[in-house]
N, C-alpha and C positions, 0 to 999 in steps of 0.2 A: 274953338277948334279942338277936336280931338285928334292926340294923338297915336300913330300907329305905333305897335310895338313886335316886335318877332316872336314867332312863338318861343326862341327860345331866350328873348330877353324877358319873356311873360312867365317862363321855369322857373329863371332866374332866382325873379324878384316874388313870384308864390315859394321859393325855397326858400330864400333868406330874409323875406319882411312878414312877422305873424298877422301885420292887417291887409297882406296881400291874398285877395279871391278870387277864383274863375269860375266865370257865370256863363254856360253851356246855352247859349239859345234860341239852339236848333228846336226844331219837332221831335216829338215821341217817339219818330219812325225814326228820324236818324240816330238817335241814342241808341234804338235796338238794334239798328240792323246795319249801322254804320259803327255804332263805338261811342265811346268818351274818352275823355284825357281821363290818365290815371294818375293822381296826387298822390297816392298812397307814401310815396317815397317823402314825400314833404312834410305827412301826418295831417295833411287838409283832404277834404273832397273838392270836387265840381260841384257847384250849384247847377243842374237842371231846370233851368225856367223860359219858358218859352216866348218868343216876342213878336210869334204869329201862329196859326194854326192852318195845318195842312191846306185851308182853303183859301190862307192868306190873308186874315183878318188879325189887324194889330190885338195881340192879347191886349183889353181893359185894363188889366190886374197885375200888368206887367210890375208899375213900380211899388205896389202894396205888397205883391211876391218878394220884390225885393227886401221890403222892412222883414217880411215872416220868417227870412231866410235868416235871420242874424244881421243883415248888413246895416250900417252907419254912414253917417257922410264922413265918416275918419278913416273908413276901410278904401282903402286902394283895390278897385275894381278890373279887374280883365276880361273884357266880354270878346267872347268867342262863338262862329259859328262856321258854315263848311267853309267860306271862302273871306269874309269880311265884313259885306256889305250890310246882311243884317245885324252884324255886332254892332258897326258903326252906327246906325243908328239908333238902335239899343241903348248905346254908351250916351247919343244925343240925347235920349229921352232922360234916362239915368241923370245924367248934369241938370238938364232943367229942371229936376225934381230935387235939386241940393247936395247930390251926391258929389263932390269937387273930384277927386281922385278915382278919375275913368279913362280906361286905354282899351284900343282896339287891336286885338292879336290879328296883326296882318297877315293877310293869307287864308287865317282859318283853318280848321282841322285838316281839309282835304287839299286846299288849295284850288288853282285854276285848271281848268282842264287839259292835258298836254295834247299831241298834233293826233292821238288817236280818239281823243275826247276822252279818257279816262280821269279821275281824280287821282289825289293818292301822292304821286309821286314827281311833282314839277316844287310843289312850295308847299307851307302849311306844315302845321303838327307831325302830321304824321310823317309828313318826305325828312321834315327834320330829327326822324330818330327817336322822338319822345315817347315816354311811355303814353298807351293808351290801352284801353279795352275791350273787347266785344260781345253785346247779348245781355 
């Protein structure tokens, strides 16, 4: 089972543990034109890696992306993406590949969409305040 974590118990723990990582993996579009989290304050980045492509094909390369990136199976992992669902299983693929320390940032950057259908601002990253980027 994996479990969920909040985005901001997912701050947290990339603030205060050095083998704690956040692994972005969303599409290309949304990085551009939606944002990333902004680590900067932490002195880490986001991993950018993707775990499907625009046309919805599992990335192959996913968990070999993951070795190229620096990660280890000692690295405490936080996969994130707009709402959960693709971290989540992200994070399953991540564990069966030997990665032990995998969490899912509940919500995700954007979160669910509220009663007008917009993102943004019901749960997720960004409704909760955290730094993020855009462009």
């Amino acid at each position: 089972m994996i479990e969920d974590v909040t985005p901001t118990g997912a701050w947290a723990a990339l603030d205060e543990r050095p083998q704690a990582q956040l692994v972005d993996v969303r599409t290309d579009a949304e990085w551009m034109f939606v944002g990333l989290p902004d680590l900067s304050a932490t002195g880490k980045r986001v991993l950018p890696i993707s775990w499907q492509g625009l046309n919805g094909q599992p990335n192959a390369r996913f968990v070999e992306q993951l070795t190229s990136a620096g990660l280890t199976p000692e690295n405490e992992i936080y996969f994130i993406c707009r709402s959960g669902a693709r971290s989540h299983s992200a994070a399953v693929a991540a564990r069966e590949a030997g990665f032990a320390h995998v969490f899912n940032v509940a919500g995700g950057f954007e979160g669910p969409p509220d009663t007008d259908g917009h993102r943004g601002g019901v749960a997720g990253w960004k409704a909760d305040g955290l730094p993020w980027r855009q462009g």
